[in-house]
DSSP file (Angstrom, degrees, kcal/mol; ACC not computed):
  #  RESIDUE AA STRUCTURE BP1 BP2  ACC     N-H-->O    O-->H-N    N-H-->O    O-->H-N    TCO  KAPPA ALPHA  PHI   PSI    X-CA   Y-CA   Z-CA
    1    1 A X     >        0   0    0      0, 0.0     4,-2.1     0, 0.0     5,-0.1   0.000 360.0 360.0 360.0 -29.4  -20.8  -26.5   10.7
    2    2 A X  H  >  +     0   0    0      1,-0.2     4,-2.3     2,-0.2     5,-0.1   0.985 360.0  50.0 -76.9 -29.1  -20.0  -27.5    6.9
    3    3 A X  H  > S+     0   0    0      1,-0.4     4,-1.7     2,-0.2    -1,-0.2   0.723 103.7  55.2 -90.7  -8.2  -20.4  -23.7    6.0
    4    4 A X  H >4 S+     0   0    0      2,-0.2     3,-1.2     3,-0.1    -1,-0.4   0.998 114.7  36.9 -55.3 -61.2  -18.4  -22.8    8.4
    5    5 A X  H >X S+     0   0    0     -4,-2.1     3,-2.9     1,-0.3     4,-2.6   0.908 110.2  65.1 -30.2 -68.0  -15.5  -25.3    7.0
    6    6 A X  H 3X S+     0   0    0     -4,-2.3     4,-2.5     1,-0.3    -1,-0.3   0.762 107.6  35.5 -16.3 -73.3  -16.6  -24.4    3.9
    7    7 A X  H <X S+     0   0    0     -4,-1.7     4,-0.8    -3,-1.2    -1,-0.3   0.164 113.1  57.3 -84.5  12.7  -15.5  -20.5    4.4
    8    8 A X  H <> S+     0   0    0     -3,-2.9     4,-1.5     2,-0.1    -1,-0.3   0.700 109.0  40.3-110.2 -40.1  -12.7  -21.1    6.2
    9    9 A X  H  X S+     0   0    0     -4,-2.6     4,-0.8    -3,-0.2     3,-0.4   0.853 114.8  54.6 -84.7 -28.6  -11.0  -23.2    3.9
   10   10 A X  H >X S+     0   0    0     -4,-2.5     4,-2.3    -5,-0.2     3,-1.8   0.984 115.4  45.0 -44.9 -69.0  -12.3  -20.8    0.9
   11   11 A X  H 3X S+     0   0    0     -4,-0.8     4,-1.8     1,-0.2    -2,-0.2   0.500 100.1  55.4 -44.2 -22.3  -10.7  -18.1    2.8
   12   12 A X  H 3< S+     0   0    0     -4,-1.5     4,-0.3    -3,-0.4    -1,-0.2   0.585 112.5  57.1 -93.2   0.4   -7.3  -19.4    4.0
   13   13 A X  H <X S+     0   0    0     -3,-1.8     4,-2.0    -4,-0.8     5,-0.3   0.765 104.9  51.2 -53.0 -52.0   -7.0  -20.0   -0.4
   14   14 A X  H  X S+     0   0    0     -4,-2.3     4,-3.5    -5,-0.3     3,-0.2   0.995 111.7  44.9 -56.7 -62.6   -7.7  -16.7   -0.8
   15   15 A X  H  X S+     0   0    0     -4,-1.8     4,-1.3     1,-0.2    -1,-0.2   0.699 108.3  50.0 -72.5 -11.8   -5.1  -15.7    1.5
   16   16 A X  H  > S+     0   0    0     -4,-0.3     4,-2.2     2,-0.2     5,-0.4   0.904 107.7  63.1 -90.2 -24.5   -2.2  -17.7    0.6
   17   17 A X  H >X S+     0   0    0     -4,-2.0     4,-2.0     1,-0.2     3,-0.8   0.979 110.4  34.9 -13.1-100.7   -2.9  -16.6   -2.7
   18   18 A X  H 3< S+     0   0    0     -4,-3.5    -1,-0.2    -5,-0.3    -2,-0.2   0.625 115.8  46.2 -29.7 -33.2   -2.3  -13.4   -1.8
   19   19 A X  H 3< S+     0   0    0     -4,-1.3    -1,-0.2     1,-0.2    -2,-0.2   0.807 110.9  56.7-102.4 -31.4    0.2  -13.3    0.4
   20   20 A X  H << S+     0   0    0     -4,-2.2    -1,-0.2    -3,-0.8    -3,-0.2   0.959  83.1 100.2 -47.5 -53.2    2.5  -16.0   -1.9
   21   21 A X  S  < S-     0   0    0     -4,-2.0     2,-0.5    -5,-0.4    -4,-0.0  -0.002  78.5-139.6 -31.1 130.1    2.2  -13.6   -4.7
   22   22 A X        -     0   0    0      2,-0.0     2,-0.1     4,-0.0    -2,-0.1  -0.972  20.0-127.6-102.1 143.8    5.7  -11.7   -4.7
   23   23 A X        -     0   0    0     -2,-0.5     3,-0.3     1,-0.1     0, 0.0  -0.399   8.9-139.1 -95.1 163.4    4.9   -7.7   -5.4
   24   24 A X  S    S+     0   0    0      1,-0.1    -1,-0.1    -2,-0.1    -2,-0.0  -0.013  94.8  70.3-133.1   7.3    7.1   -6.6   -8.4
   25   25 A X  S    S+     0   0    0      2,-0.0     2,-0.3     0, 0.0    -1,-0.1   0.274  82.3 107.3-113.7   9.7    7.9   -2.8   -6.5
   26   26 A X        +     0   0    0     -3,-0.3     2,-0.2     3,-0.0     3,-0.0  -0.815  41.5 166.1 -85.5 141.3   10.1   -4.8   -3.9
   27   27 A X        -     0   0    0     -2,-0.3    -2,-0.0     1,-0.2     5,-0.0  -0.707  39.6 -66.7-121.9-172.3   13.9   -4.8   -3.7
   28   28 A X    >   -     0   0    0     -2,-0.2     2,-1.0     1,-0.1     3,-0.7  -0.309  53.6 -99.5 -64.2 165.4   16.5   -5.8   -1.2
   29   29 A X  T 3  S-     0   0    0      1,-0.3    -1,-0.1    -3,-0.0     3,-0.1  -0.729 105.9  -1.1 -88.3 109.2   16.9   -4.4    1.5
   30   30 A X  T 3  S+     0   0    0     -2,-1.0    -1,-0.3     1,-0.3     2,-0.2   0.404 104.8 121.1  88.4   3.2   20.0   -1.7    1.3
   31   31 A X    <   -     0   0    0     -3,-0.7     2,-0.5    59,-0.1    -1,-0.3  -0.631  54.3-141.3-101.5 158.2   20.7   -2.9   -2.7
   32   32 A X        -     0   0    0     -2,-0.2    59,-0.8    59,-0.1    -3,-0.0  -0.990  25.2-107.4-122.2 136.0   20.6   -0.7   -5.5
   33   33 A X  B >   -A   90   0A   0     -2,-0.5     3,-4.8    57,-0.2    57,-0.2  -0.074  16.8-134.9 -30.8 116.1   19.3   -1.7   -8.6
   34   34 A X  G >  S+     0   0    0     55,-1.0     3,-1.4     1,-0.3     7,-0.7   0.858 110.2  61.4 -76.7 -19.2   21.9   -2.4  -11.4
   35   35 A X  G 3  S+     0   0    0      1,-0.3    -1,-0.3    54,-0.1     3,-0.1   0.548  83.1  76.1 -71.5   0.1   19.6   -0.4  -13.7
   36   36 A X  G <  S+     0   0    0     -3,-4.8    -1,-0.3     1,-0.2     2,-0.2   0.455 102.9  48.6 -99.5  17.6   20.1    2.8  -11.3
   37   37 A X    <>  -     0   0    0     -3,-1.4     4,-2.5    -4,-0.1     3,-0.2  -0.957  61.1-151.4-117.6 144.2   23.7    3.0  -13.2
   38   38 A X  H  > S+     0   0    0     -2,-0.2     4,-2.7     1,-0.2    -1,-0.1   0.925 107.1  52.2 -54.7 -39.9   25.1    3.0  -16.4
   39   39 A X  H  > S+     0   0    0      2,-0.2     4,-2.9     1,-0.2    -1,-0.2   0.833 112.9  47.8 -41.1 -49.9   28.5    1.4  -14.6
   40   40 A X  H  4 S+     0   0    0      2,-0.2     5,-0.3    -3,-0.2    -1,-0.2   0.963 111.9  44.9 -65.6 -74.4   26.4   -1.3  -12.9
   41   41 A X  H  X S+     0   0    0     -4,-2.5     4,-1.9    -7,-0.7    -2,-0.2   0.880 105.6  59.8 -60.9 -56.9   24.7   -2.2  -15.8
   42   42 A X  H  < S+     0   0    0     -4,-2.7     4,-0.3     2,-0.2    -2,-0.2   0.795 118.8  35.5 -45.0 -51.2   28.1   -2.2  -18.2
   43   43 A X  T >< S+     0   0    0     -4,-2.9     3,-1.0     2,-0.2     5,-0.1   0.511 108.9  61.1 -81.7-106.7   29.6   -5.2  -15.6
   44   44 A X  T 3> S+     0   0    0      1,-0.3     4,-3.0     2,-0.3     5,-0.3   0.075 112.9  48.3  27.6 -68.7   25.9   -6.9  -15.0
   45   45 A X  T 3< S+     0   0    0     -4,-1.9    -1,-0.3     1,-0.3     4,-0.2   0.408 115.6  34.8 -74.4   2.7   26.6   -7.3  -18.9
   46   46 A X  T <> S+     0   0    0     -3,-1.0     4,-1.6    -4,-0.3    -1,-0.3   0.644 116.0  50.7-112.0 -39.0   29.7   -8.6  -19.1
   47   47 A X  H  > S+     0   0    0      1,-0.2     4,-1.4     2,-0.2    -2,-0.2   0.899 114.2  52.0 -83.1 -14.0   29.7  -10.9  -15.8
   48   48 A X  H >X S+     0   0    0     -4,-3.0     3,-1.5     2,-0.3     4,-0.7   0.983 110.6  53.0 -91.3 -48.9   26.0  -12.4  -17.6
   49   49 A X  H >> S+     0   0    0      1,-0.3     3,-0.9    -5,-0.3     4,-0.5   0.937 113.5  41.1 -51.1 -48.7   28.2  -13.0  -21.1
   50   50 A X  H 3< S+     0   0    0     -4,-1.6     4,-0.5     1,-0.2    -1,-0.3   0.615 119.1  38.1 -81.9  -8.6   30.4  -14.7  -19.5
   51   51 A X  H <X S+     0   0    0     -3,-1.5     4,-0.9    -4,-1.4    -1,-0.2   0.126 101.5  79.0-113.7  30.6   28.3  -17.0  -17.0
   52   52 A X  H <<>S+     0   0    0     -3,-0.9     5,-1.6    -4,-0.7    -2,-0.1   0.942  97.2  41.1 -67.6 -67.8   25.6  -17.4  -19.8
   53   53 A X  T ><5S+     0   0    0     -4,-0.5     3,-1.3     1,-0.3    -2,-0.1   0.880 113.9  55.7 -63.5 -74.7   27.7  -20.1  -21.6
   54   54 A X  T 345S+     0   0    0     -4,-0.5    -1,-0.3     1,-0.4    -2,-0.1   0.736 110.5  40.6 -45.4 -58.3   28.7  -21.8  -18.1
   55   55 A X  T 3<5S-     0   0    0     -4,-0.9    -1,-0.4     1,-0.1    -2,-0.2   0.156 117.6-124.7 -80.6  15.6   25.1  -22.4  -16.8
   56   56 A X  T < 5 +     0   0    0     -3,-1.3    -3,-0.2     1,-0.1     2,-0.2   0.792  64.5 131.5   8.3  71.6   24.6  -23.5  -20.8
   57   57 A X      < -     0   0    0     -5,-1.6    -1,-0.1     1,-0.1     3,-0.1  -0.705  54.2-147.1-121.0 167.1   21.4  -20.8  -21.7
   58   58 A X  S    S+     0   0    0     -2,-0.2     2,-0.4     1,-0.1    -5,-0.1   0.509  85.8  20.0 -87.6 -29.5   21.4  -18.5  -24.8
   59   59 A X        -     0   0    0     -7,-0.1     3,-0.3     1,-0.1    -1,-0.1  -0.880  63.5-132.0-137.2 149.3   19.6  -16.3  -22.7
   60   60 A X  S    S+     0   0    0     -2,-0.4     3,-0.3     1,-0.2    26,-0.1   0.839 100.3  48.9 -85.3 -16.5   18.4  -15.0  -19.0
   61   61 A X  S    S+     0   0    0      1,-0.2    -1,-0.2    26,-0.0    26,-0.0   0.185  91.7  74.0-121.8  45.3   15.0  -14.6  -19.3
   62   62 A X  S    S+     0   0    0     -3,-0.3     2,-0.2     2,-0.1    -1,-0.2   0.081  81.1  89.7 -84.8  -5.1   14.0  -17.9  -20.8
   63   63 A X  S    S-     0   0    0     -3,-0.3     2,-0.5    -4,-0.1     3,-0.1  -0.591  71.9-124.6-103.9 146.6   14.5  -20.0  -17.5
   64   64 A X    >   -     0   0    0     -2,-0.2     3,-1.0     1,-0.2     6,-0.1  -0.759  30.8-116.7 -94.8 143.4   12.3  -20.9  -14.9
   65   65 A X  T 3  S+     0   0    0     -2,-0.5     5,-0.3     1,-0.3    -1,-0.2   0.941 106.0  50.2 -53.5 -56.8   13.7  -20.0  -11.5
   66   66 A X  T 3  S+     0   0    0      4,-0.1    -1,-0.3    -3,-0.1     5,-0.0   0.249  90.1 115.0 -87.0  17.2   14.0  -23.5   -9.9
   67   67 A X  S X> S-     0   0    0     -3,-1.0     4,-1.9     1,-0.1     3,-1.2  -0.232  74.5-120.6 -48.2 153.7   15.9  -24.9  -12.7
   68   68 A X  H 3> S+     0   0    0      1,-0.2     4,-1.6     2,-0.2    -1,-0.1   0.796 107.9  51.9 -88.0 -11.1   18.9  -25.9  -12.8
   69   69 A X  H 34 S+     0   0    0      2,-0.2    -1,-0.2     3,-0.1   -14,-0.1   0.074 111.5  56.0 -55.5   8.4   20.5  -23.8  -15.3
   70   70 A X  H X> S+     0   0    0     -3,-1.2     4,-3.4    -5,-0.3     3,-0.8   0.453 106.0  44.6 -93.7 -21.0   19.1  -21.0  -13.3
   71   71 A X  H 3X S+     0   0    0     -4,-1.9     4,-0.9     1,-0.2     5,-0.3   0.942 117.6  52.7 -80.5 -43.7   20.8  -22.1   -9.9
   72   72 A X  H 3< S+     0   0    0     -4,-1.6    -1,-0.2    -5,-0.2   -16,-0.1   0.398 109.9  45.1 -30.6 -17.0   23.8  -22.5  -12.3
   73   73 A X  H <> S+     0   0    0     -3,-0.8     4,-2.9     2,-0.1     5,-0.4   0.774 112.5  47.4-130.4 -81.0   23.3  -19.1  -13.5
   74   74 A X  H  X S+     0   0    0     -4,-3.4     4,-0.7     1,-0.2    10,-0.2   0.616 114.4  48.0 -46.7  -8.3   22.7  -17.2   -9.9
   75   75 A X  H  X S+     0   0    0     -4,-0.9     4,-3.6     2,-0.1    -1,-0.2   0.872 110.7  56.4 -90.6 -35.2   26.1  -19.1   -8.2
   76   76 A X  H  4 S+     0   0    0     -5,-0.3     4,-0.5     1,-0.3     3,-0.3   0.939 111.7  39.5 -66.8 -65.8   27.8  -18.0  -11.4
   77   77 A X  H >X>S+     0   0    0     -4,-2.9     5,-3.1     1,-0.2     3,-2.4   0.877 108.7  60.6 -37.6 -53.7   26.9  -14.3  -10.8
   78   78 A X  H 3<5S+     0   0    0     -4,-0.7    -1,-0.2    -5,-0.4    -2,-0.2   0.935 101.1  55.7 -40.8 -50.7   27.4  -14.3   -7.3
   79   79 A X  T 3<5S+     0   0    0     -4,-3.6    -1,-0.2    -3,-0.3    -2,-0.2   0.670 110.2  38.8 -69.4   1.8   30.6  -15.1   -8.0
   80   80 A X  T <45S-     0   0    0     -3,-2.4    -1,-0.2    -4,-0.5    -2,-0.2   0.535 132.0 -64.0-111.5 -11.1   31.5  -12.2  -10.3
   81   81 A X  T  <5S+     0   0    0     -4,-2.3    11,-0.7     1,-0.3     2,-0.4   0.490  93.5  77.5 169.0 -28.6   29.5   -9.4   -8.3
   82   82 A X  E   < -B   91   0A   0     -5,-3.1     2,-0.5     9,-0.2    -1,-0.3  -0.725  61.0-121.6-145.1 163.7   26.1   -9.7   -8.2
   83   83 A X  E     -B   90   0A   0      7,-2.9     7,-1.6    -2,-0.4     2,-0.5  -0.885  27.1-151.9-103.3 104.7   22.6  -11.0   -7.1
   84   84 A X  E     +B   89   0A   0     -2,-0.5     5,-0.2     5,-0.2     3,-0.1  -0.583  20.0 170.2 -93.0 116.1   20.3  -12.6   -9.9
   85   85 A X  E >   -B   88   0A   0      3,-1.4     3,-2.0    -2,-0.5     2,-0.2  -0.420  57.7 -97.5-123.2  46.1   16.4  -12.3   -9.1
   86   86 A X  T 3  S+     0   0    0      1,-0.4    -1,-0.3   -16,-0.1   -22,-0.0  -0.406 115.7  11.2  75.7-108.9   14.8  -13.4  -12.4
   87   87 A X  T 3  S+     0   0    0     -2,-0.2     2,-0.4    -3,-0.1    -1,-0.4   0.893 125.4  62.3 -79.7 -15.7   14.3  -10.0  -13.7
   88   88 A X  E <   - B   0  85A   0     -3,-2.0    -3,-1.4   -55,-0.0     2,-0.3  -0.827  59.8-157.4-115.6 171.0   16.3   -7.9  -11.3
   89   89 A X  E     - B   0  84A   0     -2,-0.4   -55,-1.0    -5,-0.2     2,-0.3  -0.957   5.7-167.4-140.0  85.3   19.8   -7.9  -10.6
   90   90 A X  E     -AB  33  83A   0     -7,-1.6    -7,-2.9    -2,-0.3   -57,-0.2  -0.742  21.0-134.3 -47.6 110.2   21.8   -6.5   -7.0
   91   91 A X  E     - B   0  82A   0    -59,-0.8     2,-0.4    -2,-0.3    -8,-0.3  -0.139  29.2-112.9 -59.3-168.1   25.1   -6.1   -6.9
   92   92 A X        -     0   0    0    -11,-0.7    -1,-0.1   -10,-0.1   -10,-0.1  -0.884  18.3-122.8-129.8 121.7   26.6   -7.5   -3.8
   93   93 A X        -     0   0    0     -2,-0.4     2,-0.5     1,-0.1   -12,-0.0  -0.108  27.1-148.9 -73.4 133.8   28.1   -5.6   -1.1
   94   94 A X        -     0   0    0      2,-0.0     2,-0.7     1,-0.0    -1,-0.1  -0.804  13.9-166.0-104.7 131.8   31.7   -6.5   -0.4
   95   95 A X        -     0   0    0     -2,-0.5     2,-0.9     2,-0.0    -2,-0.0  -0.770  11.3-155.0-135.5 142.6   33.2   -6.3    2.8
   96   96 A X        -     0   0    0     -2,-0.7     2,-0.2     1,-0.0    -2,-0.0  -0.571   7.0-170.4-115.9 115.7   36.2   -6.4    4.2
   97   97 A X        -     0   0    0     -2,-0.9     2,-0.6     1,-0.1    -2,-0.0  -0.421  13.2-147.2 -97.8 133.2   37.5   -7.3    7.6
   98   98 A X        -     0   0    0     -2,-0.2     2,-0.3     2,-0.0    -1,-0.1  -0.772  17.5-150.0-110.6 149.5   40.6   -6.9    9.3
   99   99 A X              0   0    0     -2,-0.6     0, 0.0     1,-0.1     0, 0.0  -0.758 360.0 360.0-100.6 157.9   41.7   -9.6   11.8
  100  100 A X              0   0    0     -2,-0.3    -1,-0.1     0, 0.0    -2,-0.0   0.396 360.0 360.0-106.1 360.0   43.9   -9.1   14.8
């Protein structure tokens, strides 16, 4: 009976391990990659000079995600265009709706 325990709790370690891990070849679903254009990247690099300063970092990839100069960071992007994922970066599709 303990070894049972025993391997059951070894094993359900193992597997939230694994499954916690986020895989580094996923994106959103429908986004493109600000790196798949030069255009992309040119605003990426102007809306992150300008909400660097706001969220008050030197830098973007010096932060830990749950920080708060990183939640500072991501509203700040959002607002100019785009979706901040540590190292990658979405733009965010805008859409427009007409009412009747």
């Amino acid at each position: 009976m303990n070894l049972k325990l025993a391997a059951g709790v070894a094993l359900s370690l193992i597997c939230t391990l694994m499954v916690a891990e986020a895989r580094s070849d996923l994106q959103l679903y429908g986004a493109v990659p600000v790196e798949s254009s030069p255009q992309l990247m040119q605003a990426y690099n102007r809306a992150l000079a300008r909400c660097l300063p706001e969220a008050g970092l030197a830098e973007a990839g010096a932060i830990a995600e749950a920080s708060l100069p990183a939640v500072r960071l991501r509203g700040c992007l959002y607002r100019k265009g785009f979706f901040y994922r540590g190292v990658y970066a979405y733009p965010v599709g805008v859409s427009a709706y007409r009412i009747r």
